[in-house]
N, C-alpha and C positions, 0 to 999 in steps of 0.2 A: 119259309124256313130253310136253312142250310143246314146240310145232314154231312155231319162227320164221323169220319171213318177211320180204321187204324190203318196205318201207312200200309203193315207187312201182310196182312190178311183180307184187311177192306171189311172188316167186320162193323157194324155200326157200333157208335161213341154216342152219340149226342145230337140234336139237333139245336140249330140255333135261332132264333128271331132275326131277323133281316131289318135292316134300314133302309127307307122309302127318300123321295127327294125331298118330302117334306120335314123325314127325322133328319135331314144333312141340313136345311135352311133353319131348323132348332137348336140343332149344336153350335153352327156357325154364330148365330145369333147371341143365345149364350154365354161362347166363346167372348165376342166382340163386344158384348155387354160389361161381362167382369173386367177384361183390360181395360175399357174406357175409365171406370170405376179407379180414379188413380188413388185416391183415397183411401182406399182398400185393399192395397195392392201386399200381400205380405211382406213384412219383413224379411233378411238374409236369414237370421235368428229361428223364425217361425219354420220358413223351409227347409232348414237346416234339421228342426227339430221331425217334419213331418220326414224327410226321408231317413231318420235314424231309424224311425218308430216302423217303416217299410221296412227298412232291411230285418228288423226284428220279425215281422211279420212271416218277409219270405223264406227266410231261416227257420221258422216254425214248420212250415209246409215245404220244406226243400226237398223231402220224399216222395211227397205227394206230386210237386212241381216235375221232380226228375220222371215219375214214372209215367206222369201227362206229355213230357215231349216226345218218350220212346214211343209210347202211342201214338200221339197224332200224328207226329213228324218223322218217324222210324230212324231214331237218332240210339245208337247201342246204351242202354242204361248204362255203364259207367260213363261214356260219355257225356250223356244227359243228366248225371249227378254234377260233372263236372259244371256242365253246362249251370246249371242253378248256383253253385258256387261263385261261379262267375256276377252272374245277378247279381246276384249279394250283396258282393265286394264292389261291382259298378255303382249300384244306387251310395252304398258307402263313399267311393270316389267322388260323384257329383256333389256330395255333399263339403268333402276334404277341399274339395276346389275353391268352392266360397270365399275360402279366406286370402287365395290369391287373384280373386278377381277386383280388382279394380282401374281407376284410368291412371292417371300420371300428371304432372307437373309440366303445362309447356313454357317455354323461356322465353320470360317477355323483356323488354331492356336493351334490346341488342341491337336497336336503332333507334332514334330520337325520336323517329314517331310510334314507338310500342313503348316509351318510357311511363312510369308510373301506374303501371298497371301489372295484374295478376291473375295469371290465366293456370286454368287444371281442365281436368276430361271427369267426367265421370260414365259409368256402365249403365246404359239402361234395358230392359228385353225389349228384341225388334217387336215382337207382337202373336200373334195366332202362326203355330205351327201344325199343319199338316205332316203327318209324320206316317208314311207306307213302307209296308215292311214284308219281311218275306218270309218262305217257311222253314229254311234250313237250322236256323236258331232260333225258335218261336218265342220264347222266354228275351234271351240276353239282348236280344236284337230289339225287343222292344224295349227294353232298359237303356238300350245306347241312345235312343229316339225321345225316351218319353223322362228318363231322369234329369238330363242339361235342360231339359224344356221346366219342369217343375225347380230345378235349383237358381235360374236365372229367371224363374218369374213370366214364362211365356204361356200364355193356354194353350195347349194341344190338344189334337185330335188326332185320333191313331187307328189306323185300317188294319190290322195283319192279313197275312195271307186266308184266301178263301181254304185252304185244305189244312191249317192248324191255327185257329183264330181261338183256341179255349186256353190256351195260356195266357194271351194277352187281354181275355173277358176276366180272368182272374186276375192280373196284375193287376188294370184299372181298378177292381172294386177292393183293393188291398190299399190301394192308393188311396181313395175314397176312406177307408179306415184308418188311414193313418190318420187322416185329417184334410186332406187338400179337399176343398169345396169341389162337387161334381163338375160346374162350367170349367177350372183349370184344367181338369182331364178327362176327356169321353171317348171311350172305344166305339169305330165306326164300322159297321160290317156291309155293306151294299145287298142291297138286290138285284142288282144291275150293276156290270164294269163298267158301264159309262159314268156314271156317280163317282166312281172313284177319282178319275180325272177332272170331273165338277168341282172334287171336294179342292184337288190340287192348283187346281186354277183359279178358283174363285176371287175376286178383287179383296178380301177381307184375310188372306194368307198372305203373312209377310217369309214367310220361311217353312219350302219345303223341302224335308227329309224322306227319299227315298233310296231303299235298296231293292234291286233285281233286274230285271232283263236290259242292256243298254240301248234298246229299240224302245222301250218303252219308259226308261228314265230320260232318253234325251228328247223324244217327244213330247214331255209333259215340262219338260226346260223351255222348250220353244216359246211352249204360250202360258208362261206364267206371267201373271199381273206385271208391269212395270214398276222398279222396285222392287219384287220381291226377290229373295236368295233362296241359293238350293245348295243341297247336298246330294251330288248322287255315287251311289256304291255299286257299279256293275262286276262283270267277273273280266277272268284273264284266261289264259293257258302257258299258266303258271312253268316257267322254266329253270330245270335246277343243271347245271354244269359238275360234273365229276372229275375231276382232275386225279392225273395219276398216283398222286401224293399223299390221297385219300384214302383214311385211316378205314377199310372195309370192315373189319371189325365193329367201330365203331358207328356206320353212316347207316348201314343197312336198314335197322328201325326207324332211324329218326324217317328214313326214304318212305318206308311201307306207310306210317303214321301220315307224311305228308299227300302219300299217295292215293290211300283207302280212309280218310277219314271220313267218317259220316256220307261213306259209300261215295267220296267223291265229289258229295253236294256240298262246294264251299267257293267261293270268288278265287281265292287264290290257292287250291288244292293243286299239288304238284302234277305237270300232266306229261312234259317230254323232259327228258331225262339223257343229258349229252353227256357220254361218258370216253373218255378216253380208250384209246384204240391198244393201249398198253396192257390195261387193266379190264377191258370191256367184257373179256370170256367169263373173267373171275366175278366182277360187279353180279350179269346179269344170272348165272347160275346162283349164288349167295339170293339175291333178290327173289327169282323166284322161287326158292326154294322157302324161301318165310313165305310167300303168297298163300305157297300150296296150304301151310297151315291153317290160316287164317281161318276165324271161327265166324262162317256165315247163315245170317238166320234171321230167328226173333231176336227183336230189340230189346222185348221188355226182361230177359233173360241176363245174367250176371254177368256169364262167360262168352257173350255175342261182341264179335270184335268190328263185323261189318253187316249194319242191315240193309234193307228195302230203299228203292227208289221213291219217291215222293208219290206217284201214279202210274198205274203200266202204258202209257203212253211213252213214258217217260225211258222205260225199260223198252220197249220198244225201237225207241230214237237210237239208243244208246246200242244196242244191239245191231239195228241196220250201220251204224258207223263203223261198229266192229267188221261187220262182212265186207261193207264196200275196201275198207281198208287190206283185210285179206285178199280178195278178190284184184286191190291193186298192187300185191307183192309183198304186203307185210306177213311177217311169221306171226301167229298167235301161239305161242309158247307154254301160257297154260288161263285158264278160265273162259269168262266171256257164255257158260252155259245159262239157260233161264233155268231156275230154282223155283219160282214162282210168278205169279202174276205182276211183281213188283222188285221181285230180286234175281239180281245178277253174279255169277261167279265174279270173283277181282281177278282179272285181265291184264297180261302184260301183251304187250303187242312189240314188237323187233324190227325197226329200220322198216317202220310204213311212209308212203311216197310225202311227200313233202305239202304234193296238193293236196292228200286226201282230207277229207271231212277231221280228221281225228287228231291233225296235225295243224288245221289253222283253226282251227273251232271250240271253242271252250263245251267239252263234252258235259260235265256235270254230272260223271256217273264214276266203276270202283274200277276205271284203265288206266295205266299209265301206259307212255311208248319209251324206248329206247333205242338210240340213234351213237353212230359210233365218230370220235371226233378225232384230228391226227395234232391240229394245232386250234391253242387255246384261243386266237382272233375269230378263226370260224366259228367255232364253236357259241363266241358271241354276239356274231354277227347273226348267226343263226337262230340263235334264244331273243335277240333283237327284232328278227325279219315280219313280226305281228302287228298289227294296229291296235292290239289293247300292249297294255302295259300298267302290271297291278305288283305283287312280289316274286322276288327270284332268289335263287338259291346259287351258292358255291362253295363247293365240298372238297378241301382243300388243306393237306399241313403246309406246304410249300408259301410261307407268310408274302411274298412276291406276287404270288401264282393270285392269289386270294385278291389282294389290292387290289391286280390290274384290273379282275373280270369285278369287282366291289365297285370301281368306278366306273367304269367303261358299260355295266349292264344297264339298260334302259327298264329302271325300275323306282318305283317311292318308296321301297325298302331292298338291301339285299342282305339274308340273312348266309353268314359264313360258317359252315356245320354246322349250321340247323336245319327243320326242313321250309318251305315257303309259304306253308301254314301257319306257321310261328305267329302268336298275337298275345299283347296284354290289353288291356281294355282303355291302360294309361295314355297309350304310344300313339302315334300319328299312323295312321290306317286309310290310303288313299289310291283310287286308281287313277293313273294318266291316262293321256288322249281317250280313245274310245274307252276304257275304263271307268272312267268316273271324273268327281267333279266336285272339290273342296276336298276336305281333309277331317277325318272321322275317328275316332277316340275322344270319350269324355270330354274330358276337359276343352281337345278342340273346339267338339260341336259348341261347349258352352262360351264360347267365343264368338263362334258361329251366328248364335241366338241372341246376343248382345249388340248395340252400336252404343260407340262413344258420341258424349254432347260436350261440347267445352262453353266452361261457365269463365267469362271474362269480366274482372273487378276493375275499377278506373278509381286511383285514392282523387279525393279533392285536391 
């Protein structure tokens, strides 16, 4: 059994029944059963229909949903309402998508030897999708995995994280209610880590979808079957640029928001923060002075702005970063105290060394740093100088100023006065080089899960 806990107190929730290697070679089996089955395969129409009839569902329990992620995952309930909204609206997107998924028209004619003939593509689903998932979104995150897999027709199987797997035991059996037959979607929980790399490698996965550590998503790329495709979603140390041009009024929230959201635990949660040397005394006094506010605590509470780390391990790691950092010359300006077993003050940290741990490492926790810049090439040379590369930020009136660092920053999105957490569910959501690997949002994935076949007509 897996015993779950609430993120902020470690109070028990629930315990879970475990999967053996013989319930992973049942699911598989299953899985590979129903696709073989083409006969069978639902209609656009019918999945169309089964994910409306979801969204209805989770919409019904979107209270119940919101106040399961604050638990498990120590995500601030309005966050985590947000979060289910989100849901919502993904499974509704997978379905909206539908109607522009198809192949195209290829052009035949245009030599003597393609004459008389008529060629198109059509879509069909690659196959069994393994789909691992993490705990910072326990809900949405399994909606971006398991709704493209259900709307293009793929069975899945889907792991969530071991420290918040009870939202994704309830999406499945919601899924199951709509209508989608068990073998298209089965939640997978391991008793064993190693399973879970079984599940991912196994010869009968044509497509898998992971998000979390990039040690551990690019090692499960290495040895997946020949043939198969992957999607992987690591993190960064997300870099936002401030220019002096920069409406302070303005920027402060969107900063804090990108800084301390969900304490931090997000792929691309803002983390160094290059501010102009013109404005830098004004920025960082404004900045921390919102920090100091910030409302830290219980998640499941209204007015909770910043909760709990995932595990005090965690709070631990994040903690020893802080000091080395001090310890190498950085100012801690204000937070960074333990609170509890699992929560951390939100932490600004002031011009720490460049080596330190906190500076090239994606922390995952409520710090950002602040670094002072004289000219804007540095400054992106600097937000550059990483081997992950996920989203970046520039905070900028000066429409010039904006462009150059918009093109020039080594990123898959850069958002311009907003902050680098900035997501819809629609939009293309991707890390480079060590980052990740494909290209994530709806609709992509259901791209993704699709190969084109071309069907070629010859007239008499």
């Amino acid at each position: 059994m897996l015993q779950v806990v609430q993120a902020y107190d470690r109070a028990p929730i629930s315990e879970v029944p475990t999967d053996d290697e013989a319930a992973l070679e049942r699911k598989l089996a299953a899985a590979q059963k129903a696709f073989k089955d083409r006969d069978n395969w639902l209609k656009p129409h019918q999945r169309i229909a089964i994910l409306r009839k979801l969204a209805g569902l989770l919409e019904g329990k979107r209270d119940h949903l919101a106040m399961q992620i604050a638990r498990e995952g120590g995500k601030p309930l309005p966050d985590a309402i947000v979060e289910a909204n989100r849901a919502i609206d993904g499974v509704h997107n997978a379905a909206d998508e539908l109607r522009n998924l198809a192949g195209r028209e290829i052009p035949m004619g245009l030599s003597a030897a393609a004459d008389g003939r008529w060629a198109f593509t059509t879509k069909e689903p690659i196959g069994i999708v393994a789909a691992i998932s993490a705990f910072n979104h326990p809900l949405n995150l399994i909606v971006h995995q398991v709704a493209p897999a259900i709307a293009t027709g793929c069975p899945v199987i889907v792991k969530p994280a071991g420290t918040t797997p009870l939202s994704c035991i309830e999406f499945v059996k919601l899924v199951h209610e709509a209508g989608l037959p068990e073998p298209w979607c089965q939640s997978f929980i391991p008793a064993e880590t190693a399973l879970a790399e079984k599940l991912a490698t196994d010869p009968r996965i044509a497509f898998l979808s992971f998000i979390g550590s990039a040690k551990v998503g690019w090692h499960l790329h290495s040895k997946l079957a020949h043939g198969a495709r992957s999607a992987l979603e690591h993190g960064g140390v997300a870099p936002a640029i401030v220019d002096k041009s920069a409406d302070l009024d303005a920027i402060i929230e969107p900063m804090v928001k990108g800084g301390f959201y969900h304490a931090g635990q997000v792929c691309v949660s803002t983390q160094r923060i290059y501010v102009h040397e013109a404005i830098a005394d004004d920025f960082t006094e404004r900045l921390i002075a919102r920090v100091k506010t910030l409302r830290t605590g219980d998640p499941t509470l209204k007015d909770t702005e910043v909760g709990p780390l995932i595990v005090p391990k965690e709070a631990d790691r994040v903690s020893s970063w802080i000091e080395e950092a001090v310890k190498g010359g950085a100012k801690l300006a204000t937070g960074g105290k333990r609170l509890s077993e699992t929560t951390l003050e939100p932490a600004v940290l002031i011009d720490p060394s460049p080596e330190a741990r906190i500076s090239r490492e994606e922390v995952f926790g409520p710090v950002v740093n602040i670094y002072r810049y004289r000219d804007l090439d540095d400054a992106i040379a600097r937000a550059n100088s990483l081997p992950v590369s996920f989203q970046s930020s520039i905070f900028a009136q000066d429409i010039d100023v904006a462009l150059r660092a918009a093109n020039r920053l080594e990123a898959s999105a850069v958002m311009v006065n907003d902050p680098t957490t900035f997501r819809t569910d629609w939009m293309p959501f991707a890390g480079r080089r060590v980052s990740g690997y494909g290209i994530g949002g709806i609709p992509y994935t259901m791209r993704d899960m699709t190969q084109e076949k071309m069907i070629l007509l010859k007239r008499r």
